[in-house]
C-alpha positions in Angstrom: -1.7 -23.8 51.7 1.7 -22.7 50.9 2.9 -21.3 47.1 5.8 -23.3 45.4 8.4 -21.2 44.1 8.7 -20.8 40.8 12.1 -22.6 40.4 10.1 -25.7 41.7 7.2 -25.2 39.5 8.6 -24.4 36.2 11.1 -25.8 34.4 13.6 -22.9 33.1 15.5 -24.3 29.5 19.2 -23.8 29.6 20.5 -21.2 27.8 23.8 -21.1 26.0 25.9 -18.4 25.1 27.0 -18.5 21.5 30.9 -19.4 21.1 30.9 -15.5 18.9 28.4 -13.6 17.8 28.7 -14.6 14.4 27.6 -18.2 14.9 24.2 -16.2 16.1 23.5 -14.7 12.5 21.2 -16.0 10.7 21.4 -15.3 7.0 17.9 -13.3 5.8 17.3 -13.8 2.3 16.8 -11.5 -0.7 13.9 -10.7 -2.7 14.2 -13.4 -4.8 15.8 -15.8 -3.2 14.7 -18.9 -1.2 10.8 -18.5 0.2 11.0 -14.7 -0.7 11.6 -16.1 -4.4 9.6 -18.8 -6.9 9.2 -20.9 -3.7 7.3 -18.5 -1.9 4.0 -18.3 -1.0 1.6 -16.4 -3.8 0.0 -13.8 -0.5 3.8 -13.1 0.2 5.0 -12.3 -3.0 2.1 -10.2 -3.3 2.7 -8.5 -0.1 6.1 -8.0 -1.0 6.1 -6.4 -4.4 3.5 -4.2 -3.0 6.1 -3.5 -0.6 8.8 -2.4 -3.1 6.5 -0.6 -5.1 5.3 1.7 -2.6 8.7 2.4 -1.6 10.2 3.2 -4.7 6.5 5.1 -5.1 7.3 7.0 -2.1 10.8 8.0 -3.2 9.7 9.0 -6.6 7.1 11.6 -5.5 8.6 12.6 -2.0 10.3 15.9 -3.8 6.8 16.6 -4.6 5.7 16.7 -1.1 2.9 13.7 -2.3 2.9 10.4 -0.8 1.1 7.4 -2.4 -1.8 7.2 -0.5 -2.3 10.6 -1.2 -1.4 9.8 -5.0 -4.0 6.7 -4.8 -6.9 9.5 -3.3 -5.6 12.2 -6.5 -6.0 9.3 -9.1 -9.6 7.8 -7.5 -10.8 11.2 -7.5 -9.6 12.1 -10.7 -11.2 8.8 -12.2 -14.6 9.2 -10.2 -15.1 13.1 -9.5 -17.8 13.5 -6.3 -17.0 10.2 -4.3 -17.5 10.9 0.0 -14.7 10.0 1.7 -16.1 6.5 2.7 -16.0 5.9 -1.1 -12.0 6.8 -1.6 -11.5 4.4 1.5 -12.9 1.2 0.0 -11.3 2.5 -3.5 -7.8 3.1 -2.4 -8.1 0.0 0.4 -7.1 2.6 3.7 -9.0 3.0 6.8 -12.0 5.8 6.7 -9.7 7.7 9.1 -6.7 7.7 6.9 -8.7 8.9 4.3 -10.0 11.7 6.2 -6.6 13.4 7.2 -5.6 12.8 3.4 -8.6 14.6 2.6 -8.2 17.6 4.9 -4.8 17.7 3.4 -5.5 17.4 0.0 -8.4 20.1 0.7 -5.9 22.8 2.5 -3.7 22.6 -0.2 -6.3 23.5 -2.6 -6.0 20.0 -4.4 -9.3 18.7 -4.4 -12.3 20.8 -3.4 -16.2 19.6 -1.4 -19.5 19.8 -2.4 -22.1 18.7 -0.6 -24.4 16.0 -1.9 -27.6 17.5 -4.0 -29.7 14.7 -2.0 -28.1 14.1 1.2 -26.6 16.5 2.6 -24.5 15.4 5.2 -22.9 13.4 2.8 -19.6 15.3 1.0 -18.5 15.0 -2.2 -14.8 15.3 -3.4 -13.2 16.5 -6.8 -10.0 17.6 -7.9 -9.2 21.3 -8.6 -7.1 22.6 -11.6 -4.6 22.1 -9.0 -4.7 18.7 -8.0 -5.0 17.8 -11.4 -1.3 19.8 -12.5 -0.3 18.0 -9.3 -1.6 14.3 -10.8 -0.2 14.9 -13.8 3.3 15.8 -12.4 3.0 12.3 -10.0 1.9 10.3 -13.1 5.1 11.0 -15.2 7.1 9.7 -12.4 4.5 6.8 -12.1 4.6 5.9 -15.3 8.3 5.2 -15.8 7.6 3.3 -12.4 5.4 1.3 -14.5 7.5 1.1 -17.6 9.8 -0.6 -14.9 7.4 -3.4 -13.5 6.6 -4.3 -16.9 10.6 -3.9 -18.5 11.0 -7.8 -19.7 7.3 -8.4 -20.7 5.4 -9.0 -24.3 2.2 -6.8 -24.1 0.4 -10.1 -24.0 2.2 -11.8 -20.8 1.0 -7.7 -19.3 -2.6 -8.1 -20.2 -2.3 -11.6 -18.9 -1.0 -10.3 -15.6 -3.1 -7.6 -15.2 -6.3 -10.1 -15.8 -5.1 -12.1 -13.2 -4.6 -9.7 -10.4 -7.5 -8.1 -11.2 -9.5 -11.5 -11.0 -7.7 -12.3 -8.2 -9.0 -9.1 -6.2 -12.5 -9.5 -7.7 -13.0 -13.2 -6.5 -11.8 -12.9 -3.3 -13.4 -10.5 -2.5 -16.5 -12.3 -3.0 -15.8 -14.8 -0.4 
């Protein structure tokens, strides 16, 4: 049996050249404009403020050699002291392995120190030193006028209101 060539077989669209290539632009909306605005989808507003406030996160502490995951392990260690590193993973919502180098870093640095569990004894438990605490406090200034930011235009009530809400949002979906 012979093979058809593919010229026979499929059918190859036409393609055009466009007349310049600014007929080829497209225009990409703004945050805040169009579906990345009031007509978007909840998720993707979500997804991106999260997205704006990590960067501007990321700029605010990158003079202090801190990233935010690293400030989001500082802050869940800080609340919880002695949580393994599976713990600071679901806490902080990065992978076990992420978690892990940010530990060893954290732990080279002299930020946060390890103890092993009193019962089991492969498990490790993290705290922060007196350093990691100067450290959090130093990231927390800057965070704070982050969040002084985020909230700029709001009564405390509409605040409360919003942080109920994304906190009942994470809480029931989580749960199925």
């Amino acid at each position: 049996m012979s093979r058809k060539t593919t010229d026979i077989t499929r059918s190859q669209p036409e393609r055009k050249t466009p007349a310049s290539a600014q007929d080829s632009l497209v225009h990409l909306p703004a945050p805040g404009e169009g579906k990345r605005g009031e007509q978007g989808y909840l998720g993707y507003l979500l997804r991106q403020a999260h997205a704006a406030v990590r960067l501007k996160m990321e700029r605010t502490l990158a003079d202090l050699g801190v990233t935010s995951p690293q400030f989001a392990v500082l802050t869940m260690l800080n609340a919880y002291p002695g949580l393994s590193g599976a713990d600071v993973a679901r806490l902080t919502f990065l992978t076990p392995q992420t978690v892990g180098v940010i530990i060893r870093n954290l732990d080279r640095d002299g930020a946060i120190v390890m103890t092993p569990h009193p019962v089991h004894g492969r498990i490790q438990q993290w705290t922060v030193t007196p350093r990691g605490s100067t450290l959090l406090k130093a990231c927390r200034e800057r965070v704070i006028e982050l969040e002084k930011r985020l909230a700029s235009g709001l009564d405390a009530k509409a605040e409360a209101n919003i942080r109920r809400w994304l906190a009942n949002v994470a809480a029931g979906l989580q749960e199925g």
